[in-house]
C-alpha positions in Angstrom: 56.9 -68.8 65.8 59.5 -69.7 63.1 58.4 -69.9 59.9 61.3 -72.7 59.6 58.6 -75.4 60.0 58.2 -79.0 58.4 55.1 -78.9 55.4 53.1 -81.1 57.7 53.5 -79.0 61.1 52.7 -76.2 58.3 49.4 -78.0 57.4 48.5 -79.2 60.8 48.5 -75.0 62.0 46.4 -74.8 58.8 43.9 -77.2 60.1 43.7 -76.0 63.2 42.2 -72.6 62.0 40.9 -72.9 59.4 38.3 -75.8 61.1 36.9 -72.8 63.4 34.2 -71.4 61.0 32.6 -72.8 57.7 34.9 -74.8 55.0 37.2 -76.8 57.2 39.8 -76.8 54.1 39.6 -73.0 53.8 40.6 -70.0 56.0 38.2 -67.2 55.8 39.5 -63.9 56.5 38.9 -63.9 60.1 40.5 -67.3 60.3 43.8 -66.4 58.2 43.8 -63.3 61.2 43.9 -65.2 63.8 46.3 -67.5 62.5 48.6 -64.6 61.4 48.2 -63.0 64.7 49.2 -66.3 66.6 51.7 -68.0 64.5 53.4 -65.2 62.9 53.1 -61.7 64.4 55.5 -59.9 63.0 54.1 -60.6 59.3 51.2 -57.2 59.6 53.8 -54.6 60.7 54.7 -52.0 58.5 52.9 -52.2 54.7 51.1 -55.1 54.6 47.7 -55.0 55.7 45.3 -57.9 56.1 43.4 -56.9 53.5 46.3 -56.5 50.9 47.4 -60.3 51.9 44.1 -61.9 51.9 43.9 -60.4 48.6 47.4 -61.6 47.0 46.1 -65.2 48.8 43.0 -66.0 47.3 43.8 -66.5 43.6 40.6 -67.5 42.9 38.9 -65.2 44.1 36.6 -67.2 46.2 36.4 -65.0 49.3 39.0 -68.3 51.0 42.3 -68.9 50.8 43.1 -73.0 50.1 45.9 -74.7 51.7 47.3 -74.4 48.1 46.9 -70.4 48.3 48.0 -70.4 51.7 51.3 -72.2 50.5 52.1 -69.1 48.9 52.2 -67.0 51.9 55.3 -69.5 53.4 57.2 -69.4 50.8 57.0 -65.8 50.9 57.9 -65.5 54.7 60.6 -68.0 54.7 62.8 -66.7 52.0 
């Protein structure tokens, strides 16, 4: 998948995970791996480990990530 996608088509893949368990506006960690694993493969080669990016994520500290937090990861992929 490209990460070249419109905010909303950005939010809508958001949605779609994060609604499978718990807080429907928050990704757990299991959610935010399945939605890297579907949407963007390539993004836990090498370095970066789930844990590592679940970590840089959840500013908070909260144990989710927010659509907010999540925002970070795009712009990070798509620059």
């Amino acid at each position: 998948m490209s990460t070249k996608k419109s905010p909303e088509e950005m939010k809508s893949i958001f949605e779609k995970y994060a609604a499978k368990e718990g807080d429907p506006n928050q990704l757990s960690k299991e959610e935010l791996k399945l939605l890297i694993q579907s949407e963007f493969p390539t993004l836990l080669k090498g370095a970066s480990t789930l844990d590592n990016l679940f970590k840089e994520l959840d500013k908070n500290g909260d144990g989710e990530v927010s659509f907010e937090e999540f925002q970070a990861l795009i712009q990070k992929i798509s620059t």
